[in-house]
N, C-alpha and C positions, 0 to 999 in steps of 0.2 A: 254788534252784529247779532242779529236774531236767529234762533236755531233753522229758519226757513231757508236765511238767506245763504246759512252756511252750508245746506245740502244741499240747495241750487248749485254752490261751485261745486261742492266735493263732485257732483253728476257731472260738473263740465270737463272738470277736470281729470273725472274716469273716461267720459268720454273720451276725452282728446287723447289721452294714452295709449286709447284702443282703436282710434284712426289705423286706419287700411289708407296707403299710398300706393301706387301702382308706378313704377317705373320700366323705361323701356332701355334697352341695355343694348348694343349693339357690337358682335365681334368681325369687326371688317378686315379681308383680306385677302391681299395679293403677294404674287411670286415677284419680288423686286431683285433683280441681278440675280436668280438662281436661288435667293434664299426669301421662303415664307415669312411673312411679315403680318404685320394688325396693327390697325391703325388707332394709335394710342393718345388721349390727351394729358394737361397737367405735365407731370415732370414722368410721362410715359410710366406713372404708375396706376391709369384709368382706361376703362373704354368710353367709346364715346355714347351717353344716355343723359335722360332727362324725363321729368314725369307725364305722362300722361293726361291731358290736358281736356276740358268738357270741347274746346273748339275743335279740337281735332278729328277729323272724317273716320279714322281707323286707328289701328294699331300700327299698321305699316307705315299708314303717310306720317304720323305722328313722329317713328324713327327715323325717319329719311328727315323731316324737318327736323331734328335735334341734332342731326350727325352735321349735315349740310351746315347748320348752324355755328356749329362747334367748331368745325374742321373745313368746311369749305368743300367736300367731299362727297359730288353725288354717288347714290349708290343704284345697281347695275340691281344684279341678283341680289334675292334675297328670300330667304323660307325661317318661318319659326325655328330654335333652336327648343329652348326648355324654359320652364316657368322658375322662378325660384324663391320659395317660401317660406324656408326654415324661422323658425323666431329665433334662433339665437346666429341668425347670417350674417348681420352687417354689426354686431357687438353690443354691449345693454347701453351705451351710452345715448344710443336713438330711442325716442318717446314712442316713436309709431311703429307699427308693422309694415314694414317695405316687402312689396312681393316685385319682383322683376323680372320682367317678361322679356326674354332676349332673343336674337336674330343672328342669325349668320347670314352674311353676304360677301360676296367674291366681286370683287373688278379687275382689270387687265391693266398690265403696266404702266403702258401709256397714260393711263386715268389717274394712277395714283402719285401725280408728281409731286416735288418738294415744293411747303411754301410756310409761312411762318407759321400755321394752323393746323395744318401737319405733322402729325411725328409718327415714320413707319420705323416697326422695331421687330426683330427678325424673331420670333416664336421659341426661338432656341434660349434666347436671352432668359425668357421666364424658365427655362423648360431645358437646360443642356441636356439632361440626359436623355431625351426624345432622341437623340440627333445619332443613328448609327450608320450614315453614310459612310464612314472611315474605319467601321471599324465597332466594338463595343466600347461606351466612355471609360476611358479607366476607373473617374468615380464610381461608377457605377459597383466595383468591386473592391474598393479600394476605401468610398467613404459609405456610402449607402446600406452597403450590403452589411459591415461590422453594426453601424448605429442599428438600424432595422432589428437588426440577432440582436443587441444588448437590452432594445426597447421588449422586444419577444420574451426575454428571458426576464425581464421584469414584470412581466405579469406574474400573482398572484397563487393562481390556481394550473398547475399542469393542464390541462385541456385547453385552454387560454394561453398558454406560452404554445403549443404544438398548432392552434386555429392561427395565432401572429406569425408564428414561422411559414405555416402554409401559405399564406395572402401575399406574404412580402415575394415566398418563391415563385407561386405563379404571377403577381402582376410585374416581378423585374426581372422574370428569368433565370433564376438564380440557381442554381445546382444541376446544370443541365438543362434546364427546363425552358421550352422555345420562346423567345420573344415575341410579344403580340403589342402590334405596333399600337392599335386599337384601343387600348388600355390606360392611355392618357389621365381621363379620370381618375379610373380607380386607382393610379400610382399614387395622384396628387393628396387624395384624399386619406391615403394610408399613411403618409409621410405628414398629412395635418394630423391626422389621430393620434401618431408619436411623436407630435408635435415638434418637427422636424425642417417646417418653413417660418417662415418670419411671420405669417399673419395667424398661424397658431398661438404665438406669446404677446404679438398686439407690441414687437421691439422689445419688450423686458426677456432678460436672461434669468434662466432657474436653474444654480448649480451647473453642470457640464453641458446642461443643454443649449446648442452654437446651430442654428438653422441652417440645412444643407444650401448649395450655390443653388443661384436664379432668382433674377430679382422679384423683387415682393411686388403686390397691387395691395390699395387699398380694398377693404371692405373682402365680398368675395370675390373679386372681378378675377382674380388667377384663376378661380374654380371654374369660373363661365367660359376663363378663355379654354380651359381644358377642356371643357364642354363641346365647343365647338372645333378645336384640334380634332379629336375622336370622332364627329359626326364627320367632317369632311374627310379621314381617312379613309373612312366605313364607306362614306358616299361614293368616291372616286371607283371605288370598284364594282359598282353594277348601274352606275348612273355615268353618263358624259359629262360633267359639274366642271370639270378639269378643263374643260376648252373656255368657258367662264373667265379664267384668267391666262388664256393665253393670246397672244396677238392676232392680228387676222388672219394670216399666212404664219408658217412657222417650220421649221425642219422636225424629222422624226426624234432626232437627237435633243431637240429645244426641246420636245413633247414627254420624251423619258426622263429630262431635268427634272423636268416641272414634279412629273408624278414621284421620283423620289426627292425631291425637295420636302412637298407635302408627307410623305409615309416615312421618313427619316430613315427610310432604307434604300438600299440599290437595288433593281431589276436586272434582270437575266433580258440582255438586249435583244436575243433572238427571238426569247419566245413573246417579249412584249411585240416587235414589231409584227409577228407571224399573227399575235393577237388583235393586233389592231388593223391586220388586214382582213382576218378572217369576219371580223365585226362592221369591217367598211364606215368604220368612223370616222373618216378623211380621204380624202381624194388629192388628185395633184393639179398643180396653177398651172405645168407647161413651166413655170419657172425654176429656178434652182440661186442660189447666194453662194458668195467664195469667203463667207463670212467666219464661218467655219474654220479655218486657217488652213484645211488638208485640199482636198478637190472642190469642187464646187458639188453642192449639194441640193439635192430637191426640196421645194419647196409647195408644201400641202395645206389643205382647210378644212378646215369642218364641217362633214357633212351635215348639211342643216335637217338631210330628208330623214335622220337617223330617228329623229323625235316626232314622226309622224307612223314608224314604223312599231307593229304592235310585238315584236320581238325583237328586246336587246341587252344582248347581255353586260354593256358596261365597260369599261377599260381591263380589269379583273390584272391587280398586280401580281407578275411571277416573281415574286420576292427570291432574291438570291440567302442560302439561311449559310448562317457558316456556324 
């Protein structure tokens, strides 16, 4: 082989190294029986995506044909979530640069039903400690909080142990310090930095380090779904996003589920409904359901004029703080 031929490859083969991939990533979901869900491929450790193709019209329809594809699962709503580029994202074992362009999208019950293509898996599974309907998670001070202090106190340099101490306090609330349901992200990624989840070690163990509960995804896919946890929490309170997944008709009580299903907190029932009267983001069918198990209850819709209206403030949750 002559020395032409062999810097012809060595180019090709810098080349290909340096390919740019564009994948489209999708975190789909619905409120199925009261608990938030995503709708997940593979052995439910994947979202459902695929690359980005020269045929394809857009970005959007390109997503919608990869999910539909995949799952069977057309999608409703849906808005940009986050681009994601890091070069060390999906591990050095891939040759190219994958940058992945992901979406949130919401659908309503009914849409998202069981079938072999399918697999809805309730958000909390990746993510228990999101879930403070009942209460604070015990792990949460019981395993997180001691690992977190012992990662903190192994740094190095004093200012470095007091910056980890502070990060861990504010994003899990710890020492008094209020919960922000909001903060999804930021938890996830601090507990990868002390390398504290399963896709931090790539499954090998180092010494004492045991990855906190929640199951793993490959690649970054847990970071995207946190991704989008955080935006939809964020959203629901100044945007109507929330009726997105809810049924046509629905009681105010099905309505306040919903919203603390999604924020893993409970609402102050009066003042949410007082707020969602004063916002006039529902109205009533004349009907009512005994579905309820107590009286029969009324049954309301979503005001559709609400989104032609040039002031709205949103569902805006009265979080109950304990």
């Amino acid at each position: 082989m002559d020395d032409q031929t062999k810097k012809t490859r060595a180019g090709r083969a810098k080349r290909k190294a340096h390919d740019l991939k564009a994948d489209l990533i999708a975190v789909v979901v619905a409120v199925n029986e009261g608990e938030p869900c995503v709708l997940t491929i593979g052995q439910a450790n994947a979202l459902p995506s695929g690359p980005f193709e020269f045929d394809h019209r857009s970005l959007q329809s390109g997503l919608r044909e990869w999910v539909e594809q995949q799952t069977g699962q057309p999608l409703g709503y849906i808005e940009q979530l986050y681009t994601f580029a890091d070069r060390d994202r999906i591990g050095a074992e891939y040759q190219q640069r994958v940058i992945s362009i992901s979406y949130l999208a919401l659908t309503r019950e009914e849409y998202a039903g069981v079938s072999a293509k399918r697999c809805w898996e309730s958000w909390y599974d990746y993510f228990p400690f999101e879930d403070h309907r009942s209460g604070t998670p015990p792990m949460l001070l019981e395993v997180l909080r001691p690992r977190l202090m012992e990662w903190a106190e192994g740094a190095p340099e004093v200012e470095t142990r007091r910056e980890r101490r502070r990060r861990a306090e504010v994003a899990f609330g710890f020492d008094d310090r209020a919960w922000n349901e909001e903060l999804v992200l930021h938890r996830y990624e601090l507990l990868y930095e002390a390398g504290l989840v399963e896709e931090a070690v790539g499954g090998r163990r180092s010494g004492d380090l045991v990855p906190v509960q929640g199951r793993s995804m490959i690649a970054d896919h847990r970071r995207i779904m946190a991704t989008g946890i955080a935006r939809l929490r964020s959203k629901i309170k100044y945007r109507p996003v929330v009726f997105e997944l809810m049924p046509p008709v629905f009681t105010l009580l099905q309505l306040q589920r919903t919203v603390e299903a999604l924020a893993g907190r409970l609402v102050n029932k009066p003042n949410f409904r007082r707020l969602i009267e004063q916002q006039e983001l529902v109205e009533e069918t004349g009907e009512t359901t005994a579905e309820t198990g107590g009286r029969p209850a009324k049954l309301y819709r979503f005001r559709h004029a609400v989104l032609d209206e040039t002031v709205m403030a949103g569902t805006k949750l009265p979080l109950t703080r304990s």
